[in-house]
N, C-alpha and C positions, 0 to 999 in steps of 0.2 A: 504494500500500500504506500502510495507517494506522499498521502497525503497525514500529518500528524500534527503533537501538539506542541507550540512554545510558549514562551513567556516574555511579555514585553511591559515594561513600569512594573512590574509588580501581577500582571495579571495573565491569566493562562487563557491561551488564543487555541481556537482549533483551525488549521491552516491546510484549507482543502484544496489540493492542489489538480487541477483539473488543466494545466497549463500545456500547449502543445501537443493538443488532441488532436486529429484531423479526420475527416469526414469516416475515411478508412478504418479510422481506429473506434467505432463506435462501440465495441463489445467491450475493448480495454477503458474506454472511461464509463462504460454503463457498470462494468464490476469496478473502478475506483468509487465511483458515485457511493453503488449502493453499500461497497466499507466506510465509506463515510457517514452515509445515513445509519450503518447498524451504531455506529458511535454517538451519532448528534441526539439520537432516543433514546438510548442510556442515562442523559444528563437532565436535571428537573426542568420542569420547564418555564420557560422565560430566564433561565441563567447565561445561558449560551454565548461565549463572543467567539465571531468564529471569521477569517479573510477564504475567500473565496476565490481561486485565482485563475482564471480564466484568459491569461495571453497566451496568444498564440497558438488559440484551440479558433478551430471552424465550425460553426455552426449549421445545425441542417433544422430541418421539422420535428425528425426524430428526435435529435439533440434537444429540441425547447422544450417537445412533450415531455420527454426522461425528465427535467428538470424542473418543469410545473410540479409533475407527480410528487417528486421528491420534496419540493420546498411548501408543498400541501402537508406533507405526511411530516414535516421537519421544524414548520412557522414557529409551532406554541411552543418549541425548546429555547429559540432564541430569545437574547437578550438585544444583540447588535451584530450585524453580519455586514463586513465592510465585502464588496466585489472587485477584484483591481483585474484589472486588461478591458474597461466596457468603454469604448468608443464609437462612433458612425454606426453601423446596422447591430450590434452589441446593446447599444445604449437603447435601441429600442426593442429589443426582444427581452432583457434589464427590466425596463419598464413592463413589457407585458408577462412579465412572470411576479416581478413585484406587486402588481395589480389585482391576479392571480389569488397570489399566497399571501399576500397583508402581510409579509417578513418586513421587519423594521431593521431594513437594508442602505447604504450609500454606493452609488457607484464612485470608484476612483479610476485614473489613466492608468495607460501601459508602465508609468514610470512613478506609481505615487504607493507602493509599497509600504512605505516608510510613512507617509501621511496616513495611510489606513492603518496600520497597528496604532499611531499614536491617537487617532479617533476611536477606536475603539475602547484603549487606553483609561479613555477620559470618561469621569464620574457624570454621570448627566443630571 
């Protein structure tokens, strides 16, 4: 699994790495996904800070479905769920999955890693 947990200020991040998937590779992030999802329901819900990282992965129909399902079955664990890689057609499949699942989500760019842990970070 690529995907795991760190810790940034003080607080423990789950850092789902979905990053440089391509259309091809749709079985290998549908079983990264769903090791993610067996992890993100284990934890109570609404605690959850978790980045989402999604550069350099290509999107398809299948790809948005898998990910509604998931973030349906995954919302009421979150606490904060920063997205980093969401730009141009990103940003709005972003929004129609955020719409979707009501996750109390941010998108950040390709290059804003560092700004999502520290949003997360922060006490709200």
């Amino acid at each position: 699994m690529k995907s795991h947990w760190i810790t940034h200020k003080g607080k423990q991040i789950l850092y789902c790495d979905y990053s440089n998937f391509k259309i091809a590779d749709f079985d290998a992030f549908k079983n990264e996904l769903n090791q993610a999802v067996a992890v993100i329901v284990e934890q109570p819900e609404g605690t959850l800070l978790a980045i989402t990282d999604v550069r350099g992965s290509v999107g398809s129909p299948q790809v948005v479905d898998t990910l509604k399902e998931a973030a349906l079955v995954t919302a009421k664990h979150m606490h904060k769920q920063a997205v980093v890689g969401v730009s141009g057609l990103k940003k709005v499949l972003f929004d129609a999955i955020i719409r979707v699942s009501r996750q109390p989500a941010k998108a950040f760019g390709d290059t804003d890693l560092e700004e999502a842990k520290d949003w997360l970070a922060e006490e709200d």
